[in-house]
C-alpha positions as a Markdown table, in Angstrom:
| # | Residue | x | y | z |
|---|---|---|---|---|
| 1 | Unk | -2.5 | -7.0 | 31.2 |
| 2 | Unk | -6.0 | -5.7 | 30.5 |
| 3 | Unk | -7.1 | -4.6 | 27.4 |
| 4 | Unk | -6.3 | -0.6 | 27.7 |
| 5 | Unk | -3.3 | -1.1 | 29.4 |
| 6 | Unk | -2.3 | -3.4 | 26.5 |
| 7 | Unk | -3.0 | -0.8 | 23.6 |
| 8 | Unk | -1.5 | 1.6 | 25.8 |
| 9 | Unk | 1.5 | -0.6 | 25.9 |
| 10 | Unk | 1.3 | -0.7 | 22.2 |
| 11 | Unk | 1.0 | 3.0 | 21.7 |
| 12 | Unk | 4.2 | 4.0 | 23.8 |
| 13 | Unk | 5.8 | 1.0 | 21.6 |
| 14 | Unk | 4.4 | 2.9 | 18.0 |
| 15 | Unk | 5.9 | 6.1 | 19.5 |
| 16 | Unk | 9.2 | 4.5 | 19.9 |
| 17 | Unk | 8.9 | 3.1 | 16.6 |
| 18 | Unk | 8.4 | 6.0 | 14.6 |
| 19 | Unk | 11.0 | 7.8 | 16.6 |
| 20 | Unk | 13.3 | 5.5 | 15.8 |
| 21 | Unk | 12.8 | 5.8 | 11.9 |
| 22 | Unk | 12.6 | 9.4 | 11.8 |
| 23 | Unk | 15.6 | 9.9 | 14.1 |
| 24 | Unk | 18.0 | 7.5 | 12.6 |
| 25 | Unk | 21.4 | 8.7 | 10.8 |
| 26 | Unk | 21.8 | 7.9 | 7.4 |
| 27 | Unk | 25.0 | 6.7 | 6.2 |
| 28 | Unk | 25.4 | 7.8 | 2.0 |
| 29 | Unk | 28.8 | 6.0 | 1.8 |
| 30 | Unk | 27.8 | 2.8 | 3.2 |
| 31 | Unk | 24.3 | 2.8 | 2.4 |
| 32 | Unk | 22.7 | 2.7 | 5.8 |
| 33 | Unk | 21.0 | 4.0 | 8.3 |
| 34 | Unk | 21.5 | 3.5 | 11.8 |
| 35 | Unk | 19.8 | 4.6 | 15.2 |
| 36 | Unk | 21.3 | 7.3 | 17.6 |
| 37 | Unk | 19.9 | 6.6 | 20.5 |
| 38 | Unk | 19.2 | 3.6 | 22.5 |
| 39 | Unk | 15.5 | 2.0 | 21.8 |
| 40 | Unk | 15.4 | -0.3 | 25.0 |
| 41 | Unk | 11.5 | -1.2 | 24.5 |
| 42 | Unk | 12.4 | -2.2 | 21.0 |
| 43 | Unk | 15.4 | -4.0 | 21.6 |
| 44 | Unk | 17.5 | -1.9 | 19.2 |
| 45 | Unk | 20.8 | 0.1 | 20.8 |
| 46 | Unk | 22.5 | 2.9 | 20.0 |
| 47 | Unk | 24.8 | 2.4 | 16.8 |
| 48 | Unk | 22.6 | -0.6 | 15.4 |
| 49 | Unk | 22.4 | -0.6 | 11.7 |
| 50 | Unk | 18.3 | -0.9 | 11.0 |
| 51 | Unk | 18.2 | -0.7 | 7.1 |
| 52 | Unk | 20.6 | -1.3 | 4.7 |
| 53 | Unk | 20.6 | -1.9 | 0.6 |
| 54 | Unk | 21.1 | -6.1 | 0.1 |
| 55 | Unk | 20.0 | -9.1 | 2.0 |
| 56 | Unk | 19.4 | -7.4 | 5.4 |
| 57 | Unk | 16.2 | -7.8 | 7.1 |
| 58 | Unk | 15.0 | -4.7 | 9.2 |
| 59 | Unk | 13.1 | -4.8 | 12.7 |
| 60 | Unk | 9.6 | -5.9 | 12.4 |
| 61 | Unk | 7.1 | -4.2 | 14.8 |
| 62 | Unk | 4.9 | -7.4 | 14.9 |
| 63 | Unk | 7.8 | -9.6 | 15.9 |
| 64 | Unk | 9.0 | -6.9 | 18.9 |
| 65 | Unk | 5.5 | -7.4 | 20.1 |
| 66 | Unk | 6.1 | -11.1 | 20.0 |
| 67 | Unk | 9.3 | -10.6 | 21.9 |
| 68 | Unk | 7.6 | -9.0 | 24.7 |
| 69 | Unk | 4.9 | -11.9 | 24.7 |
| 70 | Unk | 1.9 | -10.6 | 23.2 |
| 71 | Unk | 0.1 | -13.0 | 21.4 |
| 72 | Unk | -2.6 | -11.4 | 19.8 |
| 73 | Unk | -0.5 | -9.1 | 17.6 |
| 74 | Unk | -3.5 | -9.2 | 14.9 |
| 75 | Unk | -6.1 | -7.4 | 17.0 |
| 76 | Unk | -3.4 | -4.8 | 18.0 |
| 77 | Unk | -1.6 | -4.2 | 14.2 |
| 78 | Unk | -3.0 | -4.0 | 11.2 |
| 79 | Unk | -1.3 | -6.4 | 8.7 |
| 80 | Unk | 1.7 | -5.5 | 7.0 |
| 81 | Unk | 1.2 | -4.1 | 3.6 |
| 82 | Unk | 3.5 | -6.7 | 2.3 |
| 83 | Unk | 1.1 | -9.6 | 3.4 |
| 84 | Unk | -1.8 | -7.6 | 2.3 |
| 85 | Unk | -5.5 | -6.0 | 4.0 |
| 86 | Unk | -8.6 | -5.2 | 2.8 |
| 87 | Unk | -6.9 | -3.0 | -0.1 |
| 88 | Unk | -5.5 | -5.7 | -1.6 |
| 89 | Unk | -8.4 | -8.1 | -1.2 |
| 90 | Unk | -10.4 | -5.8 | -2.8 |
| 91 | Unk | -8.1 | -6.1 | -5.9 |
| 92 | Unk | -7.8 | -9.7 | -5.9 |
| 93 | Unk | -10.1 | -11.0 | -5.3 |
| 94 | Unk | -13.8 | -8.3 | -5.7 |
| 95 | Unk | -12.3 | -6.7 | -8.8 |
| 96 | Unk | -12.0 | -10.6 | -10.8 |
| 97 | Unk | -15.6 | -11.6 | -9.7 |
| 98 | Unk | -18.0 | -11.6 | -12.7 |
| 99 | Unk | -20.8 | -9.5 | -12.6 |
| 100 | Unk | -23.9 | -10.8 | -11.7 |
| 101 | Unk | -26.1 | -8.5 | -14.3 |
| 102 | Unk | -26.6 | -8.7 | -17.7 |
| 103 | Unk | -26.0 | -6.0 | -19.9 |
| 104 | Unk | -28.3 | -5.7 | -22.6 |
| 105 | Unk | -26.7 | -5.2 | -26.0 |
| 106 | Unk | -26.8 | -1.3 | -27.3 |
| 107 | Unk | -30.4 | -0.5 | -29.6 |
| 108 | Unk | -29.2 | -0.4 | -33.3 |
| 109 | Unk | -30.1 | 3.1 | -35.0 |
| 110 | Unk | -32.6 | 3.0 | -37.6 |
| 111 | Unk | -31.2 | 5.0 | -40.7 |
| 112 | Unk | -32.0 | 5.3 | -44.4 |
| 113 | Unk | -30.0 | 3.2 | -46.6 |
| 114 | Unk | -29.7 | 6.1 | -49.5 |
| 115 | Unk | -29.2 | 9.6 | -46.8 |
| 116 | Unk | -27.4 | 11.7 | -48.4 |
| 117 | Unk | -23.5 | 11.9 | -47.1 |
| 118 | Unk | -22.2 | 14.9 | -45.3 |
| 119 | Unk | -19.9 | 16.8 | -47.5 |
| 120 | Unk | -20.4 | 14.8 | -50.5 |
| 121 | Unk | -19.1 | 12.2 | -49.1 |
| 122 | Unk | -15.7 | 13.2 | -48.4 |
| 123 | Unk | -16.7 | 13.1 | -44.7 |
| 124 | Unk | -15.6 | 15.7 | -41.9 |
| 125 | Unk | -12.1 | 16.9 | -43.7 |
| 126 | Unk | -12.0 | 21.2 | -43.5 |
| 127 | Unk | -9.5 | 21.7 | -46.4 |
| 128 | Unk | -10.3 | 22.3 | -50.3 |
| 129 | Unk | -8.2 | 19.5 | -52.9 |
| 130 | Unk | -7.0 | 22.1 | -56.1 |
């Protein structure tokens, strides 16, 4: 395939995809959802549980790519949030890199030693002792 058929592949895939999760029934007793209709593209049928609570693992986009034999899955689809982009290499790694300038320490105020104190020295406090 050439390179705009191949995203257009890709597109009619995403459409699918996000048909699929918007569509889907959700099961409150079992803790489920499941698809309604049959996804042939993304190899999910009609009645296929795609997310539940423990120790299931749902469809994966990239690897339905894979299953139709596209390759270069990482020029199509941006990474998965999980295995992290530029947000979170940004974070890691640019935000714990020392900085390069110096900083030069804050002038020190030149004041009297014997000013006289604000208030008599009872500093900024509004209320009279009787």
């Amino acid at each position: 395939m050439e390179t705009s058929g191949l995203k257009g592949f890709v597109d009619e895939l995403r459409v699918q995809w996000k048909l699929l999760w918007q569509d889907r029934i959700d099961d409150k007793v079992r803790a489920e959802g499941i698809a309604n209709q049959d996804y042939s593209k993304l190899f999910v049928e009609r009645g296929t549980v795609i997310i539940a609570t423990r120790d299931y693992k749902p469809p994966d986009f990239v690897e339905i790519l894979r299953q139709h034999g596209l390759s270069d899955t990482d020029k199509l689809v941006p990474p998965n949030p999980a295995v992290g982009g530029w947000g979170k290499f940004m974070r890691s790694v640019l935000s714990k890199q020392k900085n390069l300038t110096r900083r030069l320490a804050p002038k020190e105020l030149d004041r009297k030693k014997d000013q006289q104190l604000k208030k008599g020295g009872r500093g900024w406090l509004h209320f009279r002792m009787r």
